[in-house]
Every structure is written in structure tokens, then in C-alpha cells.
N, CA, C and O atoms as a GROMACS GRO file, in nm:
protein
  452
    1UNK      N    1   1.446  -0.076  -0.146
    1UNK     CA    2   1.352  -0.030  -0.246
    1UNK      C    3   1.413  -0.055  -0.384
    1UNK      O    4   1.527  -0.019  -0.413
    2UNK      N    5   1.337  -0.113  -0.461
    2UNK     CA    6   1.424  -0.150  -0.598
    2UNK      C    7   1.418  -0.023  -0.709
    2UNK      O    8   1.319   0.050  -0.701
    3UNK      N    9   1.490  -0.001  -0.783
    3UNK     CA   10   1.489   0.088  -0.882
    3UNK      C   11   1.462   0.078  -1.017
    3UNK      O   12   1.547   0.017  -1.083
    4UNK      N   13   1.350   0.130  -1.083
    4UNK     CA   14   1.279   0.054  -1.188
    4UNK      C   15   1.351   0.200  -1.306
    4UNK      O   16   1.357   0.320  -1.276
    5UNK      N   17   1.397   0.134  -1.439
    5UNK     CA   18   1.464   0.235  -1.556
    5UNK      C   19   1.307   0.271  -1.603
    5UNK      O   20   1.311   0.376  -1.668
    6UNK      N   21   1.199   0.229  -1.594
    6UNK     CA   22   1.133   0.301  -1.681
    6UNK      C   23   1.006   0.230  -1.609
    6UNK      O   24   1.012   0.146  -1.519
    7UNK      N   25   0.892   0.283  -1.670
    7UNK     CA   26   0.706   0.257  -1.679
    7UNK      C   27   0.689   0.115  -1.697
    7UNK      O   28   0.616   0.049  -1.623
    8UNK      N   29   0.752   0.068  -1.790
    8UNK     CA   30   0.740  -0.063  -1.828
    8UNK      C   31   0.785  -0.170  -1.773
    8UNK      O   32   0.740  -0.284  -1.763
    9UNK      N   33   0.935  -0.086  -1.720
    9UNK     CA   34   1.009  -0.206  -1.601
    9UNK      C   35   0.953  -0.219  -1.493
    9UNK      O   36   0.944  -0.331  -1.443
   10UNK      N   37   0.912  -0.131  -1.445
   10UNK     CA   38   0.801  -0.128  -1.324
   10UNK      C   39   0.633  -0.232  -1.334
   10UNK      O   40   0.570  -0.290  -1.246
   11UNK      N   41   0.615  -0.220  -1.436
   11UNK     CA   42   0.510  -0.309  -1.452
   11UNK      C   43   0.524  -0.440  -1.472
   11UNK      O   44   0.442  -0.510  -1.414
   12UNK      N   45   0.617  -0.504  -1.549
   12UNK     CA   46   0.654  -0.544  -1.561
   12UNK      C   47   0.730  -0.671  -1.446
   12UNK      O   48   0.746  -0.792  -1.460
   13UNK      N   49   0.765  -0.572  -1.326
   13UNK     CA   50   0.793  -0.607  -1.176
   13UNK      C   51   0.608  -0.639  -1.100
   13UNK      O   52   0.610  -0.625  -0.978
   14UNK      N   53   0.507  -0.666  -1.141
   14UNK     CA   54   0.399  -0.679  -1.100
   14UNK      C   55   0.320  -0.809  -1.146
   14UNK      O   56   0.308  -0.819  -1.268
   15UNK      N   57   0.283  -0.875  -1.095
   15UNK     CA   58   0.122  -0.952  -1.157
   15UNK      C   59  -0.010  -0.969  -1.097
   15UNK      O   60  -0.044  -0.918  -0.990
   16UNK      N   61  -0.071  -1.031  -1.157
   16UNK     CA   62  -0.192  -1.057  -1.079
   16UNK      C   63  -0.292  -0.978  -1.081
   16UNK      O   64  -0.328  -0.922  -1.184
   17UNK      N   65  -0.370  -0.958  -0.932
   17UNK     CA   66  -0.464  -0.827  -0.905
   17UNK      C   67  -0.383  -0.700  -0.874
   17UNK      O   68  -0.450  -0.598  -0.893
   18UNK      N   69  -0.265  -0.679  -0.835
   18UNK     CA   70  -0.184  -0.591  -0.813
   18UNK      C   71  -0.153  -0.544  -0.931
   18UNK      O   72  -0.176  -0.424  -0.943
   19UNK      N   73  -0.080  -0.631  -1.081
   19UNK     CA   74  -0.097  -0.520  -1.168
   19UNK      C   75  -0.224  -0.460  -1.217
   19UNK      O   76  -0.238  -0.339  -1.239
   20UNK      N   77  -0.335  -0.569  -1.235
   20UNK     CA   78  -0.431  -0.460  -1.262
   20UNK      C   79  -0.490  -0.375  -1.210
   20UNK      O   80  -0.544  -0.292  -1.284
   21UNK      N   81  -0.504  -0.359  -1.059
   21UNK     CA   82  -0.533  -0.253  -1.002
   21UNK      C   83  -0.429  -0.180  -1.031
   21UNK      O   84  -0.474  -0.066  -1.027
   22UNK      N   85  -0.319  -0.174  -1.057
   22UNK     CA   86  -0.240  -0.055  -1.100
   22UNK      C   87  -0.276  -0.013  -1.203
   22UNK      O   88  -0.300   0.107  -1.212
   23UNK      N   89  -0.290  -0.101  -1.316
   23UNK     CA   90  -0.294  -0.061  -1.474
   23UNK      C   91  -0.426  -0.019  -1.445
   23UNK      O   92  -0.436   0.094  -1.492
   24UNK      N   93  -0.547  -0.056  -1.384
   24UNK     CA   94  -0.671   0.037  -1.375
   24UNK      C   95  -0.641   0.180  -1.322
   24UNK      O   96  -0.706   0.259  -1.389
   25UNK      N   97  -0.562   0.246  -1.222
   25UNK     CA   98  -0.543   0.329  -1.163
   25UNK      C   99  -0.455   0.432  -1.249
   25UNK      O  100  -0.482   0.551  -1.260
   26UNK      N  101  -0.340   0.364  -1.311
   26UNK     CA  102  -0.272   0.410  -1.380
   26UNK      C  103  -0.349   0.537  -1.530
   26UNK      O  104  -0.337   0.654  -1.567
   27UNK      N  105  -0.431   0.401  -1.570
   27UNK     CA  106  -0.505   0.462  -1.661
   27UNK      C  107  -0.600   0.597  -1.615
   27UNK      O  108  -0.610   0.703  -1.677
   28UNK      N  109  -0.647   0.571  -1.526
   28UNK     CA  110  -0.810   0.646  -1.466
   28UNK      C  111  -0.698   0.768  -1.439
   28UNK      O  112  -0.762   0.868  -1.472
   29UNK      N  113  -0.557   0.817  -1.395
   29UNK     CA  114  -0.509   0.936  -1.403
   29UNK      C  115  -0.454   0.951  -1.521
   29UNK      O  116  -0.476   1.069  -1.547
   30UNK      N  117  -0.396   0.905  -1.607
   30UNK     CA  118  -0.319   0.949  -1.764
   30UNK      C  119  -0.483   1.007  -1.823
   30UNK      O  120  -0.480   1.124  -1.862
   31UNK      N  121  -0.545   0.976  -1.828
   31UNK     CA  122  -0.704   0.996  -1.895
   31UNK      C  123  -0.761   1.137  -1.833
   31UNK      O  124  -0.857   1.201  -1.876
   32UNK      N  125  -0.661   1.178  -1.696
   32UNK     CA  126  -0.783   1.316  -1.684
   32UNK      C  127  -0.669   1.466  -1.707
   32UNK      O  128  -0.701   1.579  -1.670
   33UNK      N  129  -0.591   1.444  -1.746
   33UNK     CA  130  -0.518   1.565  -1.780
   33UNK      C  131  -0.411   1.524  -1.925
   33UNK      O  132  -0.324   1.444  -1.891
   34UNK      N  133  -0.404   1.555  -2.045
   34UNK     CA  134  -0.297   1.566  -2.122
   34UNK      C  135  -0.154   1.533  -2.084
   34UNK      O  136  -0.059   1.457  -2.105
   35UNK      N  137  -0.197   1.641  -2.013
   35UNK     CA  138  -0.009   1.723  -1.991
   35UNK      C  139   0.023   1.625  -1.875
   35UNK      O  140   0.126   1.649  -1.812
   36UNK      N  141  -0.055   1.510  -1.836
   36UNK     CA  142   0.003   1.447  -1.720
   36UNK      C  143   0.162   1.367  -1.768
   36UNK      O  144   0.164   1.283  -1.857
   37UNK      N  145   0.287   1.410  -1.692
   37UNK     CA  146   0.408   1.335  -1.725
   37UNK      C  147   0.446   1.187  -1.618
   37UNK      O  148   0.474   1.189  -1.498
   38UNK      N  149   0.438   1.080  -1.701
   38UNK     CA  150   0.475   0.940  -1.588
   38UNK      C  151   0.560   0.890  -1.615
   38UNK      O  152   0.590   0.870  -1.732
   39UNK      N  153   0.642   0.843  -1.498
   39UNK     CA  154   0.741   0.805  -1.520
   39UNK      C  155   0.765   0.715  -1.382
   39UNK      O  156   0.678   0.714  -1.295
   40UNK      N  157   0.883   0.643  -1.368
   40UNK     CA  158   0.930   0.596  -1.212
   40UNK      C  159   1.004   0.648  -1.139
   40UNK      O  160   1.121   0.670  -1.169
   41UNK      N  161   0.953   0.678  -1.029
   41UNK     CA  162   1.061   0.677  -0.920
   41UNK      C  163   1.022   0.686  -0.778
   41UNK      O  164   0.921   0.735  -0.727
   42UNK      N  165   1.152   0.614  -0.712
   42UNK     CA  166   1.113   0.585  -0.534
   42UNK      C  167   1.020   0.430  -0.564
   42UNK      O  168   0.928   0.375  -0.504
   43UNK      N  169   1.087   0.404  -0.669
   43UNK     CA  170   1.031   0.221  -0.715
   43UNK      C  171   0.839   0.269  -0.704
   43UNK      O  172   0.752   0.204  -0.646
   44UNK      N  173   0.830   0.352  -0.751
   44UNK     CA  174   0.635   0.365  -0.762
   44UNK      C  175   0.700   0.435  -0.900
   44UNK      O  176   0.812   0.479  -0.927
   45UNK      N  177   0.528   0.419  -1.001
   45UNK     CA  178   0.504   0.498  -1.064
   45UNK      C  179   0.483   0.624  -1.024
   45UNK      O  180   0.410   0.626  -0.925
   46UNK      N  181   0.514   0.726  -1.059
   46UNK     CA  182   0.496   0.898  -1.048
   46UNK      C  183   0.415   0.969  -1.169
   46UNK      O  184   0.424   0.957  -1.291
   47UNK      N  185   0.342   1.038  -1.096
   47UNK     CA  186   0.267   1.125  -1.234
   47UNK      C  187   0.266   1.301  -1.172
   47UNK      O  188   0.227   1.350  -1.066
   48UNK      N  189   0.331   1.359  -1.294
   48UNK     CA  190   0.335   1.555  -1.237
   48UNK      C  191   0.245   1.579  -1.314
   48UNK      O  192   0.206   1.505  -1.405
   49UNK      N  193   0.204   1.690  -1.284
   49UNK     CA  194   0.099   1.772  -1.390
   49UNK      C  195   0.128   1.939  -1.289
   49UNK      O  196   0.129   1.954  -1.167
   50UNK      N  197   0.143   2.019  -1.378
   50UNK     CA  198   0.191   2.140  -1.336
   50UNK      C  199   0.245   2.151  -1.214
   50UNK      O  200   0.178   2.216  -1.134
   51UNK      N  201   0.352   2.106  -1.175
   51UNK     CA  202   0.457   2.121  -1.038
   51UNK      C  203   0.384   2.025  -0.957
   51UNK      O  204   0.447   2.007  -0.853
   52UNK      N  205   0.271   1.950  -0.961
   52UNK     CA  206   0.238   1.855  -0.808
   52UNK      C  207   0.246   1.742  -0.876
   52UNK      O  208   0.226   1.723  -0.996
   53UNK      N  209   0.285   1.647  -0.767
   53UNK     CA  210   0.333   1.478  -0.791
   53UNK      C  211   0.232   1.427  -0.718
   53UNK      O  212   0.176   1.493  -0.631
   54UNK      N  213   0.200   1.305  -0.747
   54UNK     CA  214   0.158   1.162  -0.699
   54UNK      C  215   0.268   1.063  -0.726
   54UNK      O  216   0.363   1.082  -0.802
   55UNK      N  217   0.249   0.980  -0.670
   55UNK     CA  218   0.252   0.830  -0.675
   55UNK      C  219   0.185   0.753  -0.625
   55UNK      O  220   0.113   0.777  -0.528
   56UNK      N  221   0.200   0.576  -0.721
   56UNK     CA  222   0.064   0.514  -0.691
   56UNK      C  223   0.202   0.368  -0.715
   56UNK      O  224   0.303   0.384  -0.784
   57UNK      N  225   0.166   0.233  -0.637
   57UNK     CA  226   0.254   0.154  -0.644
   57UNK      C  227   0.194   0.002  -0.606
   57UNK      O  228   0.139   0.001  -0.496
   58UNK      N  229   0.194  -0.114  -0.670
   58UNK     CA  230   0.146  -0.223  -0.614
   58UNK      C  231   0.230  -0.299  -0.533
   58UNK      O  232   0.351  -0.290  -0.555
   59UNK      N  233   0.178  -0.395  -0.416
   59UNK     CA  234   0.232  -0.479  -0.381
   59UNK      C  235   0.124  -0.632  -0.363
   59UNK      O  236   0.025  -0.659  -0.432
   60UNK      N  237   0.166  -0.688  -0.283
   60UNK     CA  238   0.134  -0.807  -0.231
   60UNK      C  239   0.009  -0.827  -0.217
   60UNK      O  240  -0.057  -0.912  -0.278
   61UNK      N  241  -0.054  -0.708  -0.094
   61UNK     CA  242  -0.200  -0.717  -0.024
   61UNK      C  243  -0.288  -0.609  -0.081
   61UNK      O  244  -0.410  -0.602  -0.087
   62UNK      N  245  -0.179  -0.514  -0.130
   62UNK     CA  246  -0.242  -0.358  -0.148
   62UNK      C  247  -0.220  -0.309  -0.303
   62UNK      O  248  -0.142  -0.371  -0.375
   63UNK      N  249  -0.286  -0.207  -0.347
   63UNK     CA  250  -0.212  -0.072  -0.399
   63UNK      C  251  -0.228   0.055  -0.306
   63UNK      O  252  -0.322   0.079  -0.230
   64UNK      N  253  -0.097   0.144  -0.334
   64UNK     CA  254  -0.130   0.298  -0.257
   64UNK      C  255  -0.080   0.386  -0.331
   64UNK      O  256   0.010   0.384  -0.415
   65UNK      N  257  -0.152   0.469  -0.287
   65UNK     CA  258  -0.159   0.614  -0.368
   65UNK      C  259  -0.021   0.720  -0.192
   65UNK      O  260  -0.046   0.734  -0.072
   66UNK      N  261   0.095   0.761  -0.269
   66UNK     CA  262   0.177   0.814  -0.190
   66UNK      C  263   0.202   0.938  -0.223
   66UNK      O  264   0.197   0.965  -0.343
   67UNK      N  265   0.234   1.039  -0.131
   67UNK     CA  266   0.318   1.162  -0.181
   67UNK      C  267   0.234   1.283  -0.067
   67UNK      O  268   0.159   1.267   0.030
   68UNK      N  269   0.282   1.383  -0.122
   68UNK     CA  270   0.222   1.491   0.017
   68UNK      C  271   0.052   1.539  -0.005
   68UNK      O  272  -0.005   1.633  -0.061
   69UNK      N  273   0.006   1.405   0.080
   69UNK     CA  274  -0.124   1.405   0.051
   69UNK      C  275  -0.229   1.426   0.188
   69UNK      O  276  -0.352   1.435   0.178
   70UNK      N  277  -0.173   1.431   0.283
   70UNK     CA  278  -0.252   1.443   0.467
   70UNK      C  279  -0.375   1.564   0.403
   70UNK      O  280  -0.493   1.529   0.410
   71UNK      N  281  -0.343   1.699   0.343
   71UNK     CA  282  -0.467   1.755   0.311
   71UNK      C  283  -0.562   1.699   0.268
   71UNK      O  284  -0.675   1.721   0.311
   72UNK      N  285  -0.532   1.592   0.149
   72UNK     CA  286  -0.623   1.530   0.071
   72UNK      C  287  -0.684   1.428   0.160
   72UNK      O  288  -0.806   1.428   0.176
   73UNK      N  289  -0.580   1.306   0.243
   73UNK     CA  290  -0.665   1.188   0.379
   73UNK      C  291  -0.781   1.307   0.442
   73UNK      O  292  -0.903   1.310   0.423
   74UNK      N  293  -0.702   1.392   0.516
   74UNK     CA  294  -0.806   1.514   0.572
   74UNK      C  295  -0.934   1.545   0.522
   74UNK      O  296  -1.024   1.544   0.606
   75UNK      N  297  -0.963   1.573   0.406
   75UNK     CA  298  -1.086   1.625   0.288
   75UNK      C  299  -1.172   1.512   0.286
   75UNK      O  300  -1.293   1.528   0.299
   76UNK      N  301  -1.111   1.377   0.269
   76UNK     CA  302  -1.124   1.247   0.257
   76UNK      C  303  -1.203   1.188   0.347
   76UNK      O  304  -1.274   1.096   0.304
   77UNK      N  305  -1.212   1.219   0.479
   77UNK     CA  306  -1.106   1.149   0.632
   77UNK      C  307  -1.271   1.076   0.585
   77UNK      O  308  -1.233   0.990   0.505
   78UNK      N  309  -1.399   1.065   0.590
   78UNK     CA  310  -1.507   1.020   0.606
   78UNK      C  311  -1.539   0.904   0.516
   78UNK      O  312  -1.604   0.815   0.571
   79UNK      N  313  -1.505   0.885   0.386
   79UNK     CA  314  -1.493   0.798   0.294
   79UNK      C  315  -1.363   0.692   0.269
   79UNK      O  316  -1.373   0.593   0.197
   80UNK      N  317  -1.247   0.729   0.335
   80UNK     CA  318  -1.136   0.641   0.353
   80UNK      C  319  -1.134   0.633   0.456
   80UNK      O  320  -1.018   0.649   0.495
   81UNK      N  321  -1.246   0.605   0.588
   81UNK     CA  322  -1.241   0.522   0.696
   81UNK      C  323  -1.203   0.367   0.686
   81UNK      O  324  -1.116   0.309   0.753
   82UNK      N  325  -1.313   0.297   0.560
   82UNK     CA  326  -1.256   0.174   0.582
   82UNK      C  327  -1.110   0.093   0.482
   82UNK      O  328  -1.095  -0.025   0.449
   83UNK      N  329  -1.025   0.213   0.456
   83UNK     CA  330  -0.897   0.198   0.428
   83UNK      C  331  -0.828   0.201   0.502
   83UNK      O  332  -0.878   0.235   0.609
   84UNK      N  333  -0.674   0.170   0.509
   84UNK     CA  334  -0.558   0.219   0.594
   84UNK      C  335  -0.450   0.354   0.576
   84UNK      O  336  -0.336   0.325   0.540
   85UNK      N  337  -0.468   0.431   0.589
   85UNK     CA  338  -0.440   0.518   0.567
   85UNK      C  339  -0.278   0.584   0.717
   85UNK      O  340  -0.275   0.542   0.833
   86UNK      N  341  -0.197   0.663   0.670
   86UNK     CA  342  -0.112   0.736   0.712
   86UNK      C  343  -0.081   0.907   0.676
   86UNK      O  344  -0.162   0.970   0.609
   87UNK      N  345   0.010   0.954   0.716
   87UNK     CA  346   0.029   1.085   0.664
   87UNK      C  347   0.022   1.058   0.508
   87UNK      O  348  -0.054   1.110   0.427
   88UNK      N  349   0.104   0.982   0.490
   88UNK     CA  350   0.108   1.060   0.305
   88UNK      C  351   0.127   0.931   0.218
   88UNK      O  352   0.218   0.911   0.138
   89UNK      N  353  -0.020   0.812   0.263
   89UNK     CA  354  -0.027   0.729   0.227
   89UNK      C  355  -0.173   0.654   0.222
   89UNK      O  356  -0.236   0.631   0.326
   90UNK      N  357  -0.226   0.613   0.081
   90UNK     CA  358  -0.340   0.595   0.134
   90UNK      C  359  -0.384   0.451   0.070
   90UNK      O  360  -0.390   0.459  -0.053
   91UNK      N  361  -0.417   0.323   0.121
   91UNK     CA  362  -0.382   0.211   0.102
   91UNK      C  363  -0.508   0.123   0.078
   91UNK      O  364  -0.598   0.100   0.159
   92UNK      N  365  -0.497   0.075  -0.057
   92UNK     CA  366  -0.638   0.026  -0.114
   92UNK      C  367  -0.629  -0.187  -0.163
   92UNK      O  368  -0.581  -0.231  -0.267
   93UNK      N  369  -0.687  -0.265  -0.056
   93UNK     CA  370  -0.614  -0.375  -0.045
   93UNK      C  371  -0.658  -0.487  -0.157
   93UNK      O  372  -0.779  -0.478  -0.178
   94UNK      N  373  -0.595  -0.590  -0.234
   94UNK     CA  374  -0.631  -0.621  -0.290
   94UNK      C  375  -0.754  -0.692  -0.268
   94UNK      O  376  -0.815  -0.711  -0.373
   95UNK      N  377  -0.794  -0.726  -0.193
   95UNK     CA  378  -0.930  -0.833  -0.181
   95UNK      C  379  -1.050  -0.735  -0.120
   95UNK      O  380  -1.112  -0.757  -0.016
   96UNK      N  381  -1.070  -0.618  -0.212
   96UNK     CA  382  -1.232  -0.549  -0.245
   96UNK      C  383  -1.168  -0.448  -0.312
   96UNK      O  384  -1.066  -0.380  -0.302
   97UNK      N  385  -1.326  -0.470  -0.432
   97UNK     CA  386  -1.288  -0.353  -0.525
   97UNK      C  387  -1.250  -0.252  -0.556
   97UNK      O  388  -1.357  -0.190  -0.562
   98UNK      N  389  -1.161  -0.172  -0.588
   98UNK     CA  390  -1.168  -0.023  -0.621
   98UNK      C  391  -1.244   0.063  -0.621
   98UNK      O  392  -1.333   0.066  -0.707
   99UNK      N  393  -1.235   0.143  -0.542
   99UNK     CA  394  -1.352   0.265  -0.551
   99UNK      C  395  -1.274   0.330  -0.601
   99UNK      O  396  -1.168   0.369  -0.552
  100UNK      N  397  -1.343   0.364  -0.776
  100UNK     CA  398  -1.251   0.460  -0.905
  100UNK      C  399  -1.269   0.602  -0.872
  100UNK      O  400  -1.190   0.695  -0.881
  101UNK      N  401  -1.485   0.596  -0.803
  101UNK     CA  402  -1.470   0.767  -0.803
  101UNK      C  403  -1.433   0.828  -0.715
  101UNK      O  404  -1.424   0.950  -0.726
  102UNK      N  405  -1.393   0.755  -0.581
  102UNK     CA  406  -1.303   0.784  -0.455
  102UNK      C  407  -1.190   0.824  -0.519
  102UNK      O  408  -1.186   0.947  -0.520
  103UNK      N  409  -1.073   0.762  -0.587
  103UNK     CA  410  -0.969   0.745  -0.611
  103UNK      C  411  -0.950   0.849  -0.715
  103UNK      O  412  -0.865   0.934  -0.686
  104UNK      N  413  -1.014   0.865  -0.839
  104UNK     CA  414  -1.046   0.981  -0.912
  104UNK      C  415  -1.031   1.084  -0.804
  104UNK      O  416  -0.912   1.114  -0.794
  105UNK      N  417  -1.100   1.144  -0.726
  105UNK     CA  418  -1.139   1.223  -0.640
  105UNK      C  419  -0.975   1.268  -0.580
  105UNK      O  420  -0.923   1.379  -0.566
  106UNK      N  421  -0.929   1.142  -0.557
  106UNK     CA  422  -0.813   1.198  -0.483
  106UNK      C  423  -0.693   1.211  -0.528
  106UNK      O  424  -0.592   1.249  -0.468
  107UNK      N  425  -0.713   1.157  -0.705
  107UNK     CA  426  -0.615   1.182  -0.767
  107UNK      C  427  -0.594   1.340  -0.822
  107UNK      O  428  -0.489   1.401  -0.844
  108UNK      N  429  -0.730   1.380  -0.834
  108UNK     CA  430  -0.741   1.509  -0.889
  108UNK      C  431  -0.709   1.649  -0.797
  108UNK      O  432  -0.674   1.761  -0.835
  109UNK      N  433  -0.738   1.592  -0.648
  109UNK     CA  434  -0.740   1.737  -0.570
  109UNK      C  435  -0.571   1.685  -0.571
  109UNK      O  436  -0.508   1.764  -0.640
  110UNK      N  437  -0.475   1.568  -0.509
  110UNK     CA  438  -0.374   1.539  -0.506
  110UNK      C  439  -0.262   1.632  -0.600
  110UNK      O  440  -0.147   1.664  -0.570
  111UNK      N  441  -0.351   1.666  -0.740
  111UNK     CA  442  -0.264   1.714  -0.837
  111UNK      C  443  -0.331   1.855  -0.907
  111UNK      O  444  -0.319   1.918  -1.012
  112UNK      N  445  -0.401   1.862  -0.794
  112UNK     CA  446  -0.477   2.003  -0.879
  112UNK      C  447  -0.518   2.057  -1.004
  112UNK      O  448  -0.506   2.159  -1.072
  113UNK      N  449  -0.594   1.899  -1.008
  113UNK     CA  450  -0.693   1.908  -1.147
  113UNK      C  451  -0.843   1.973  -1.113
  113UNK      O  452  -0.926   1.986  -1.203
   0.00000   0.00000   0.00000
């Protein structure tokens, strides 16, 4: 897993549809709370907002949204059928669009907005 010093080095480590589905994702959570703090680590971007974490990270085929999230897949389970999903991983591939208000949705219960 590589280790990124900052937001920028991490992006920076990206191109293509992978960074912009990040930089779309990225944005759509800095935009719904102030106090949201981002930063890197575990080579993903991380975002806290009052004691709960996310992370969200691009690669190759995908972006995913990581961290202790099985309540949230659970809440979910009917609308991220045609994703890939794990315990505490939920995997959005590059070749079809983003669903923002899905992802909104699960960024917010994720962090208890």
C-alpha cells in the first residue's frame, strides 16, 4: 500500500476517470459538512467529521468508499445490488456512471450527517 504525505500527493498518484470520479466524490462530501477534516491515510483519502471516518480511493477499474460501513451496505443492501460490495467496502466501477444521490446517501449516514 503506498503512503501518500498529503491530499495532493494522493491525487496527484491518479488519472483519468479514476481521478475524476474521485475529485467528483471528493467534492460531493467536503460540500455537505464545514467541519469535514481530509486528509490521507491507509493510501485513500479520509474524511472525519465529529469522531466518524470514511474513506474513498481510486484505482484501475473502480472507486470505493471504505471504513466501518456493513450498517450502511445493510440500509443500502437494495440499491447497491448492482455494485460489488464487502463488509466495509463498497465498490463503484469505472465504466457506469456515478450514482451521486446513492453515494451522498452513504456518505452522510457513513458519517452521521
Amino acid at each position: 500500500m503506498a503512503k501518500f504525505e498529503s491530499v495532493e500527493s494522493y491525487l496527484n498518484s491518479l488519472s483519468g476517470k479514476s481521478l475524476k470520479y474521485v475529485e467528483t466524490i471528493r467534492s460531493l462530501i467536503l460540500n455537505l459538512n464545514k467541519d469535514i477534516h481530509e486528509y490521507s491515510a491507509y493510501g485513500l483519502l479520509a474524511y472525519k467529521v465529529n469522531g466518524y471516518t470514511c474513506y474513498i480511493g481510486g484505482f484501475a477499474n473502480h472507486v470505493g468508499i471504505y471504513g466501518p460501513i456493513s450498517d450502511v451496505i445493510k440500509l443500502y443492501k437494495e440499491p447497491l445490488q448492482s455494485y460489488k460490495v464487502s463488509k466495509g467496502t463498497i465498490q463503484f466501477p469505472l465504466d457506469k456512471p456515478l450514482d451521486l444521490m446513492l453515494i451522498e446517501k452513504i456518505i452522510k449516514t457513513s458519517l452521521h450527517l
